[in-house]
N, C-alpha and C positions, 0 to 999 in steps of 0.2 A: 329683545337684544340682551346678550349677557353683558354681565354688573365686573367692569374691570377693575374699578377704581371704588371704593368706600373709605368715606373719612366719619369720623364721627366724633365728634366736642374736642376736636382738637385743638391743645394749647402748647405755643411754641414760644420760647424765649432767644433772645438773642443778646448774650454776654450782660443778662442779666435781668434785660429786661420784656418785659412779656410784649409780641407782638402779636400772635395769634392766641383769641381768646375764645375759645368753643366755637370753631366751626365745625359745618356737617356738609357735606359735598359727595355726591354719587355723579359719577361717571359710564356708561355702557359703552361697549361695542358699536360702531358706528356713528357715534356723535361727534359735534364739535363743540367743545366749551368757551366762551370767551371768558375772562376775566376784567373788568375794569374796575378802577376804583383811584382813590388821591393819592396821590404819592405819600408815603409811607404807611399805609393801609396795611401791609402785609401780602400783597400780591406777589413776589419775589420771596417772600419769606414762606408762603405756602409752596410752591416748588421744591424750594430745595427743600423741605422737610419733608416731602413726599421723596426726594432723591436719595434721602438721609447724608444731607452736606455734614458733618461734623460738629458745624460753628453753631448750627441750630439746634438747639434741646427743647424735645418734646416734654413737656410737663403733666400732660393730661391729655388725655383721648387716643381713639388707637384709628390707623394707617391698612386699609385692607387692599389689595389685591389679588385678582380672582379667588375670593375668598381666604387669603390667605394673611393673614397679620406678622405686617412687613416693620413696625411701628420702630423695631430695636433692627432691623437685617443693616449689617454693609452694603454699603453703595455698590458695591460691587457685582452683589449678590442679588440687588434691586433691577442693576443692569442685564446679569442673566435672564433674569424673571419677565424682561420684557419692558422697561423702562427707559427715556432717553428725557434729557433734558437740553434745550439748545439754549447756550446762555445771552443773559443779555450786551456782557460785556466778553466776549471771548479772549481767550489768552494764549500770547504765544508760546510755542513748544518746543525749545532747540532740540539739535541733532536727530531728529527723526520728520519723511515726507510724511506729505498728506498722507499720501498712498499706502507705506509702511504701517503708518498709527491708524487708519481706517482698516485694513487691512486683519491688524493685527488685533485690533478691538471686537471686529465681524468674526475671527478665528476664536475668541475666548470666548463671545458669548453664544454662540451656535454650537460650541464643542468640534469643531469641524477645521480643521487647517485649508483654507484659503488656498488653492491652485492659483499661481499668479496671472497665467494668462488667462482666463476667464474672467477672475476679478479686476485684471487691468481694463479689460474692455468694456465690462458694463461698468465701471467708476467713468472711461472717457466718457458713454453715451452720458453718462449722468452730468457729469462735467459741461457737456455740449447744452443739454436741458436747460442748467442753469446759465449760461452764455459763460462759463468762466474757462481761460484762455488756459490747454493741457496741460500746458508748462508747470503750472499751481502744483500738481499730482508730486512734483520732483523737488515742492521746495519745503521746508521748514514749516510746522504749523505755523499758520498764523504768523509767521516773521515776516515783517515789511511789510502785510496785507492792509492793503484799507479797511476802514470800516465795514463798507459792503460787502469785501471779498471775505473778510472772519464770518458776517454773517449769512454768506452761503456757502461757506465750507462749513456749517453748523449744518445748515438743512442738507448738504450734500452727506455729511456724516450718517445724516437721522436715513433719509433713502438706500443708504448704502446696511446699515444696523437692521432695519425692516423692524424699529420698534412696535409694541401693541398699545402704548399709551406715549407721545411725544407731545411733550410739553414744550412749549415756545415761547421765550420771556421776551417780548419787547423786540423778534426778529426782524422789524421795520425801523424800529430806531437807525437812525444814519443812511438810509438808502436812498436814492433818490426815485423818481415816480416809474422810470422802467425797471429799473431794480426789483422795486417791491410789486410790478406784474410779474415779471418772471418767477419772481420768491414764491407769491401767491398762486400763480398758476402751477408748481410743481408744487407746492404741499399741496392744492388742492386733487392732483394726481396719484399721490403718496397715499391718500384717505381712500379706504375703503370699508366694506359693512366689517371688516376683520380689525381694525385699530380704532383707536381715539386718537383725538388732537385737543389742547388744553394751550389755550391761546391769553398772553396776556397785551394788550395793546393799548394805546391812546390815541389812533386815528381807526378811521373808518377802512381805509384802501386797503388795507391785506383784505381782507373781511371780504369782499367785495367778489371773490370767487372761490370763498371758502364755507359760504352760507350756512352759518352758526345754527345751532339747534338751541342751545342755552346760552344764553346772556347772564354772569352774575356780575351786581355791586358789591366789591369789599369795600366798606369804610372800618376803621379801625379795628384793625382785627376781625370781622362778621361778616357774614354776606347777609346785607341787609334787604334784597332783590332779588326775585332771578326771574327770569321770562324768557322772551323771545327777542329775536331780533331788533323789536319794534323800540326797544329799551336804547336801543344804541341812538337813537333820534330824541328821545327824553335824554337823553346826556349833552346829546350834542347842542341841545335849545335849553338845558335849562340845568346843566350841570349838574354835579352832586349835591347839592345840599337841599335838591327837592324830594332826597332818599334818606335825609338826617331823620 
């Protein structure tokens, strides 16, 4: 499988202070990566430095995608290249629909202007997929939207972009248990031998139809772990601190 993602001794700070301290992380085509780890471990903080957020500064180590060293690129420039991030806490977006800002995002990064009715209809099917009621397509990002519904206009975003590497922070956070079937049965949809998925989570149930290839432990700053699957059962009986 080709090598999408390479990280290597990467060290990130965050207004000042070091969160990510030399880690190394390879990703291919076709997998799925989990991420766990304690809270403030740096799981959130490797993401957006791979998205190149701004607030994160890379201190050390470089960022490759399909060979390419992205370590300094604009976000921008990262989301051409084939990158998506679905955040953990989405935000809302005045004065522009769903529809328009997916729309309009799918037009810059493919180089291609969007015909509307085409893209109207596979946004409904997709719409339909995730059970989320059409009307959503006509309103405000994220405005008024519950929890739930920001986070699958995130994964509805990622289906609609046709990322090579989507990254999911925490996309089960706030859902309730059919929620996070349907969530999990469309990204597991979305994957195929042509992308990755880089999943961060703290329950089991997304997992559960997205059947991970690599399991890592971040504790502070490192990945101190990585396996298989089987890791997610060591967590769940005996937590982190049998990875200290």
């Amino acid at each position: 499988m080709a090598e999408l993602l390479n990280i290597e001794g990467l060290k990130v700070e965050v207004e000042g202070k070091e969160i990510l301290k030399g880690l190394d992380l390879t990703v291919r085509a076709g997998e799925v990566h989990v991420i766990m780890g304690t809270n403030g471990a740096g799981k959130s903080t490797l993401f957006n430095a791979v998205m190149g957020h701004p607030k994160y500064t890379v201190t050390g180590g470089s960022i490759f995608f399909e060979g390419k060293d992205i370590t300094r690129m604009p976000v921008d420039e990262r989301a051409k290249a084939g990158i998506f991030m679905a955040f953990q806490a989405p935000i809302a977006v005045q004065g522009i629909s769903v529809e328009n800002f997916t729309r309009s995002a799918k037009s810059t990064i493919s180089g291609e202007t969007q015909r509307i009715m085409p893209f109207r209809k596979k946004l409904k099917a997709q719409m339909e997929e995730l059970k989320m009621d059409s009307s959503y397509a006509s309103r405000y990002v994220n405005d008024g939207f519950s929890g739930g519904e920001r986070k699958k206009t995130e994964i509805l975003q990622m289906c609609m972009l046709e990322p090579k590497l989507a990254m999911l922070d925490e996309i089960d956070s706030g859902l309730d248990v059919d929620a996070v079937r349907v969530v999990s049965q469309t990204v597991a949809k979305y994957h195929d031998e042509g992308n990755a998925l880089m999943v961060i989570t703290h329950h089991s149930e997304i997992l559960q139809g997205l059947q991970p290839d690599v399991v890592h432990v971040l504790i502070d700053g490192k990945i101190v772990k990585s396996g298989g699957p089987e890791l997610i059962q060591v967590i769940e009986e005996k937590g982190y601190d049998s990875f200290r």
